[in-house]
C-alpha positions as CSV (number, residue, x, y, z in Angstrom):
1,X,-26.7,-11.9,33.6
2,X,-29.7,-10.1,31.9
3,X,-29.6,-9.1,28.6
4,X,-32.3,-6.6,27.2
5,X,-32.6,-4.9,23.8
6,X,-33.4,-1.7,23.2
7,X,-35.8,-0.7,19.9
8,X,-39.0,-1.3,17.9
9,X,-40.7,-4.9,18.2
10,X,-39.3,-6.2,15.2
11,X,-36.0,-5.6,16.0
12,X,-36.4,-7.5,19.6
13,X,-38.4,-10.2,18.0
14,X,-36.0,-10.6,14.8
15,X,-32.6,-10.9,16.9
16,X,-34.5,-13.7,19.4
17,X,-35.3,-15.3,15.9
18,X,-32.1,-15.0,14.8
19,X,-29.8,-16.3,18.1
20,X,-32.6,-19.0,18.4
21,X,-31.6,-20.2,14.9
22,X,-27.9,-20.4,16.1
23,X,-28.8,-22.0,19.3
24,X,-28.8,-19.8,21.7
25,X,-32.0,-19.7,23.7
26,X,-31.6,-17.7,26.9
27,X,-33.9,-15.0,27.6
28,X,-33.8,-11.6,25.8
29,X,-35.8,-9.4,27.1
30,X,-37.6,-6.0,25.4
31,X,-37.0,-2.7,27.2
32,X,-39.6,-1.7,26.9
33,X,-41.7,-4.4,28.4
34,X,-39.2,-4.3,31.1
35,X,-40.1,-3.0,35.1
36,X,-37.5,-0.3,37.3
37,X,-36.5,-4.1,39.1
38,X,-35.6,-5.6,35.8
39,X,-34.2,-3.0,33.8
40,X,-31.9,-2.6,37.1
41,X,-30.3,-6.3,36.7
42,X,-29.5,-5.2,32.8
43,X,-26.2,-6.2,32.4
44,X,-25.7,-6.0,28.4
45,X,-28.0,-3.5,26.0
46,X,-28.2,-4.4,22.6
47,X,-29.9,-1.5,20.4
48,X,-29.6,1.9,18.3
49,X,-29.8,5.0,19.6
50,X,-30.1,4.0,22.9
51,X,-31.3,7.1,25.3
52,X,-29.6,8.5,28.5
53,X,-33.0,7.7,30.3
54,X,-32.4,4.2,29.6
55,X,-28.8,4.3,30.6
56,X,-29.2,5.9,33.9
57,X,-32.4,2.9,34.6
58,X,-29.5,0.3,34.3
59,X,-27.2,0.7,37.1
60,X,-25.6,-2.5,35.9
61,X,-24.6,-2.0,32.6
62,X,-21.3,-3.1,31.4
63,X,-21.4,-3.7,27.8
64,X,-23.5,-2.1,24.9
65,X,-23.2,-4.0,22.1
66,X,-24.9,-1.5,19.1
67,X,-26.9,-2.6,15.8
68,X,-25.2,-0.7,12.9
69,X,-21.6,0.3,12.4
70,X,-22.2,4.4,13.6
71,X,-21.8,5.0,16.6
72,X,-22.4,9.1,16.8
73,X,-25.4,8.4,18.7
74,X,-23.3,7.0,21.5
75,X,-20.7,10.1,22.1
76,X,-22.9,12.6,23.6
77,X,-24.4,9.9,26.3
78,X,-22.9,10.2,29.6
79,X,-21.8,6.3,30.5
80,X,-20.3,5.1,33.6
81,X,-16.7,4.2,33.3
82,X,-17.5,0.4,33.0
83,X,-19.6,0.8,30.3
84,X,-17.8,-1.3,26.7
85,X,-19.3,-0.4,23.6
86,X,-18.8,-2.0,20.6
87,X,-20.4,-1.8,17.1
88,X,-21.4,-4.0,14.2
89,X,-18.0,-4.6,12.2
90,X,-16.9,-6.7,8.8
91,X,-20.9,-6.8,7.7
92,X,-21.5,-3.8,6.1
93,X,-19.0,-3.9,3.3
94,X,-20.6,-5.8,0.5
95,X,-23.6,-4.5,0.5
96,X,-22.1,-0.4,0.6
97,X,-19.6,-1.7,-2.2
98,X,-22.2,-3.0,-4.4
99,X,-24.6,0.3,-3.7
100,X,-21.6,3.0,-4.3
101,X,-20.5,0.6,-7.5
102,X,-24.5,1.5,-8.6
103,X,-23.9,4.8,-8.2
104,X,-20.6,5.0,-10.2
105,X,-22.1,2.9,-12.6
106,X,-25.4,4.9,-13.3
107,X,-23.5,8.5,-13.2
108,X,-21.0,7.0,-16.0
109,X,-23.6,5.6,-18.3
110,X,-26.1,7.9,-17.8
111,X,-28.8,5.9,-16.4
112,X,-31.1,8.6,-15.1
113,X,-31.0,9.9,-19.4
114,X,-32.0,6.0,-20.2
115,X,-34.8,6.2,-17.7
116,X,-36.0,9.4,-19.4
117,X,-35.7,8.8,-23.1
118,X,-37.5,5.4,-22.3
119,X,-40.3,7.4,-20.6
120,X,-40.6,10.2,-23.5
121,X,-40.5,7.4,-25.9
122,X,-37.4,8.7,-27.6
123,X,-34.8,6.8,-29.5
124,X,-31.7,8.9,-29.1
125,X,-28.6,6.8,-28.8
126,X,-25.6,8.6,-27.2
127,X,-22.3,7.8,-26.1
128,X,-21.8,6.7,-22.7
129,X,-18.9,6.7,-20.4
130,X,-16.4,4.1,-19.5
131,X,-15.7,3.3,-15.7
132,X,-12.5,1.9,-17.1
133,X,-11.3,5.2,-17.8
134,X,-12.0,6.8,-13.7
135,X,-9.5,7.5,-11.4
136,X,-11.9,6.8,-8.2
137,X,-11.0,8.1,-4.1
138,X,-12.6,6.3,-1.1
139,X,-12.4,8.4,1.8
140,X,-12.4,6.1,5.4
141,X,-9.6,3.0,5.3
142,X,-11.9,0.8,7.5
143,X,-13.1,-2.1,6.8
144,X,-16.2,-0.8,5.4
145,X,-14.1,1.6,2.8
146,X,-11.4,-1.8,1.9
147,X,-13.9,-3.7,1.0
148,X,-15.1,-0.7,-1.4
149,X,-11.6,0.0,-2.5
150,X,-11.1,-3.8,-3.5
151,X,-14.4,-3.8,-5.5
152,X,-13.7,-0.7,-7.4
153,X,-10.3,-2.0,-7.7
154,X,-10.5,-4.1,-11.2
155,X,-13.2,-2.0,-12.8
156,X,-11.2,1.5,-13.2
157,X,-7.9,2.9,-13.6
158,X,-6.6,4.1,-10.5
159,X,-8.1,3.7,-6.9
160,X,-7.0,5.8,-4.0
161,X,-7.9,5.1,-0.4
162,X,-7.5,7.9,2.1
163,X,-6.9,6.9,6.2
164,X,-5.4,8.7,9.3
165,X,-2.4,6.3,8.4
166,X,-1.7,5.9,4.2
167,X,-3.9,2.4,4.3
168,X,-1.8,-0.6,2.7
169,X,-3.8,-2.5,0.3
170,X,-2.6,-4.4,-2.7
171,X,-3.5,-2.8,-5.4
172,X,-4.6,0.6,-3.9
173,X,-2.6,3.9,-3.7
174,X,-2.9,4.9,0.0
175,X,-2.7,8.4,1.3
176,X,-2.4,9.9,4.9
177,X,-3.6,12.7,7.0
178,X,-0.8,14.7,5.9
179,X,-1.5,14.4,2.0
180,X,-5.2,14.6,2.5
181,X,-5.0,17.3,-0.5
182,X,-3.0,14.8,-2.9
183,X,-5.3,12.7,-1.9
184,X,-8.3,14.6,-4.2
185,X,-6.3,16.2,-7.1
186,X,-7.6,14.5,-10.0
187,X,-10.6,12.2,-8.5
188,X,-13.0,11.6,-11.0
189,X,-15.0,9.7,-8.4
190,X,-15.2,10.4,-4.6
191,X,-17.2,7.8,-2.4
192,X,-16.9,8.7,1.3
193,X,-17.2,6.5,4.2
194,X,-16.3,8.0,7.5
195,X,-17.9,8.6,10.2
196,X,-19.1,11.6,11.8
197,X,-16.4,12.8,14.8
198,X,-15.7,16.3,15.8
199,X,-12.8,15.9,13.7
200,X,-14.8,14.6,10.4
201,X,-17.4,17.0,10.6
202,X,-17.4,18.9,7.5
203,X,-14.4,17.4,6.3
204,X,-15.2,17.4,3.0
205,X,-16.0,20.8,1.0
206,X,-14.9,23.2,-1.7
207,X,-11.6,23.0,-1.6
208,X,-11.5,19.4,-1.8
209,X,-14.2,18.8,-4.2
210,X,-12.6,21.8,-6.1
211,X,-9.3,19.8,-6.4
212,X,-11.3,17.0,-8.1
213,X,-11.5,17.0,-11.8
214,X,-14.6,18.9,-13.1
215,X,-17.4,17.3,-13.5
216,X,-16.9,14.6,-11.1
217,X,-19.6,12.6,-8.7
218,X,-19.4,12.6,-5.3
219,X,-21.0,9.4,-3.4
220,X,-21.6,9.3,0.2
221,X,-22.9,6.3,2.2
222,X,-20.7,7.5,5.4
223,X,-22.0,10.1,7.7
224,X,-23.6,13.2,6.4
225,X,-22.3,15.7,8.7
226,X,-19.2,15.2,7.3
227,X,-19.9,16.8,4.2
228,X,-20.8,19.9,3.7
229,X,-23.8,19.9,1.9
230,X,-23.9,23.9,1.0
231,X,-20.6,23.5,-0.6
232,X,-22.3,20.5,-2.3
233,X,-25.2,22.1,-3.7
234,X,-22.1,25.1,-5.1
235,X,-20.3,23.0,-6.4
236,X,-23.3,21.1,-8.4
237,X,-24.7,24.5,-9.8
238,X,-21.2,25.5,-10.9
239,X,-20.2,22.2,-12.8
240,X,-17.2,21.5,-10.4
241,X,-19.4,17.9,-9.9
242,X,-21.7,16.6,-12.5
243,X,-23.9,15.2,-9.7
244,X,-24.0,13.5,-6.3
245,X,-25.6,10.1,-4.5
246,X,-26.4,11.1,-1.1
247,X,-27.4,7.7,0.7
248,X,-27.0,10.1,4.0
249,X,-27.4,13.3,5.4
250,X,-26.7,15.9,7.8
251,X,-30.2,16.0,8.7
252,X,-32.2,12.9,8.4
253,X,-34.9,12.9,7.0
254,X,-34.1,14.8,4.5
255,X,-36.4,18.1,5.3
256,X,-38.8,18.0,2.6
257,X,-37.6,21.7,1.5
258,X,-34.1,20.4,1.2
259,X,-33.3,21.8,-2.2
260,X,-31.4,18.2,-2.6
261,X,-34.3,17.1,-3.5
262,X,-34.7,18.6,-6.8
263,X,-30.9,19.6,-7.5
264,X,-30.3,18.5,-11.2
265,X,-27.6,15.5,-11.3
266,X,-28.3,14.5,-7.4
267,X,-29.7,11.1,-6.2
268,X,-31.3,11.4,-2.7
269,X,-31.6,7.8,-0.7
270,X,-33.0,7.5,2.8
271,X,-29.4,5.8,4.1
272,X,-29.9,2.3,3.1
273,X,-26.4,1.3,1.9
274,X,-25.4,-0.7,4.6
275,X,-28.5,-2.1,6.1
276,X,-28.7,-4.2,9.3
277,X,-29.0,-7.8,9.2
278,X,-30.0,-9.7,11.6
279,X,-28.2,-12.9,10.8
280,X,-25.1,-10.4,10.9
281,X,-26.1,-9.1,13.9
282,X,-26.5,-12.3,15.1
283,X,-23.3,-13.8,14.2
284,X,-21.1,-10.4,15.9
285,X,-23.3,-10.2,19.0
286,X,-22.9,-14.0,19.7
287,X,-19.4,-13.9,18.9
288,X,-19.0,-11.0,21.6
289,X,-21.3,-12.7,24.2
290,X,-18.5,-15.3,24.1
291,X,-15.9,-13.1,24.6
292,X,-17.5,-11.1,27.2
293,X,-17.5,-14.3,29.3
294,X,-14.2,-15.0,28.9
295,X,-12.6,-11.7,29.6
296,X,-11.3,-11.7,26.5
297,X,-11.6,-7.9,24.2
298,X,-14.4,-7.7,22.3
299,X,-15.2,-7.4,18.4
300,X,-15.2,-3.9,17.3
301,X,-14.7,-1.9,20.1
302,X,-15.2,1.7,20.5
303,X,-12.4,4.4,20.9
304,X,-15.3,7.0,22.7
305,X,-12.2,9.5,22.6
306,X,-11.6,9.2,18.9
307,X,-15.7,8.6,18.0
308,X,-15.4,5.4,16.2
């Protein structure tokens, strides 16, 4: 059984480091340091954005085990019917919770104003906002958008969470498909988390931000695509939405003549909300390697017909 990873150096080297530090030492090898013979005996491909070319090289393959919790790099490959792939689950959430309660937290006290006055020199005390007061949205009922859900939970006055099923979690007013339009009417705050299917893409535009209240904030740490990003910009140049924190984007990067980049209210980010670490990684691939040998299903598995 051969077991290869495809990616940069550092991303080889720090997954040997961290298996090695929870005893697992059998060989890993590197793609790209890897011959047609052994790339031929590659059983299981751990990586990120993987390439068809290095698909079709593995006659073998049975199981790609990906790096992050997206998986729209995987739909448009063409993979043999063997072919299992599953994604990084159940890391991801603290980290995006804490980086979307950032963003709520610096649109409602005005952080960007402090960071100005401070660098004027200007002693201008204002009134800020009170999160207390926010009725919040997270669109995507995975695990990723619970775990935001329950943070948000004690700090504001209503949170809704927004699923293909109404999600059921204590606490949190869950909405459906079908009432996708409830859902929105009287956000305050919108923090999105899906991913990007043919179904999501573009899910999100006018008519749902214009069913928010005015002057809202939109915060995305999801997918990009699924937001359209000209009804955005609208909506931010009408007042519909105060401002915005983009952590992702349709195109990434960002084009540099983006007008994102300069749109009064919007925070740009290069899509580090949910990084990948490699304990994490780790900890889910070993756990998988485990099951693989048993038979038994693995850790979050892949629905290629639904995209996530």
């Amino acid at each position: 059984m051969t077991i290869a990873v495809y990616g940069d150096r550092k991303l080889h080297q720090g997954l040997v480091e961290a298996l090695a530090a929870r005893g697992f030492t059998e060989p890993v090898g590197w793609v790209e340091e890897m011959g047609p013979e052994q790339r031929a005996q590659v059983e299981i491909l751990f990586g990120w954005r993987i390439p068809q070319s290095v698909v079709d090289a593995c006659p073998r393959l049975a199981w790609i085990q990906g790096a992050g919790a997206g998986v729209d790099w995987v739909l448009p490959l063409k993979l043999p019917p063997q072919v299992v792939v599953t994604r990084i689950v159940d890391q991801f959430g603290p980290d995006m919770g804490e980086f979307a309660l950032m963003a709520a937290l610096a649109w409602v006290k005005e952080y960007p104003r402090i960071l100005k006055q401070q660098a004027d020199r200007q002693w201008t005390p204002y009134l800020v906002g009170q999160l207390a007061t926010k009725v919040v949205g997270v669109l995507g009922a995975g695990s990723i958008g619970r775990h935001i859900a329950e943070m948000f939970r004690p700090l504001v006055r209503e949170v809704r969470a927004l699923g293909r099923r109404p999600p059921e979690i204590p606490g949190i007013q869950g909405f459906g498909a079908a009432d996708a339009l409830h859902f929105y009417h009287g956000l305050d705050i919108l923090v999105m988390v899906l991913p990007h299917t043919p179904d999501t893409y573009h899910l999100v535009g006018g008519e749902e931000i214009g069913r928010m209240n005015r002057g809202g904030y939109l915060i995305n740490v999801g997918r990009g695509a699924v937001l359209n990003e000209s009804a955005l910009i609208a909506a931010v140049q009408s007042g519909q939405l105060s401002g915005a924190c983009l952590d992702v984007h349709e195109t990434e990067p960002l084009p540099s003549d983006s007008p994102l980049w300069t749109l009064p209210g919007v925070t740009v980010s290069p899509h580090i909300s949910g990084p990948s670490r490699r304990t994490g990684m780790a900890a889910v691939f070993l756990e998988n390697l485990s099951r693989y040998r048993q038979g038994l299903p693995l850790v979050g598995q892949v629905d290629l017909a639904r995209g996530y």
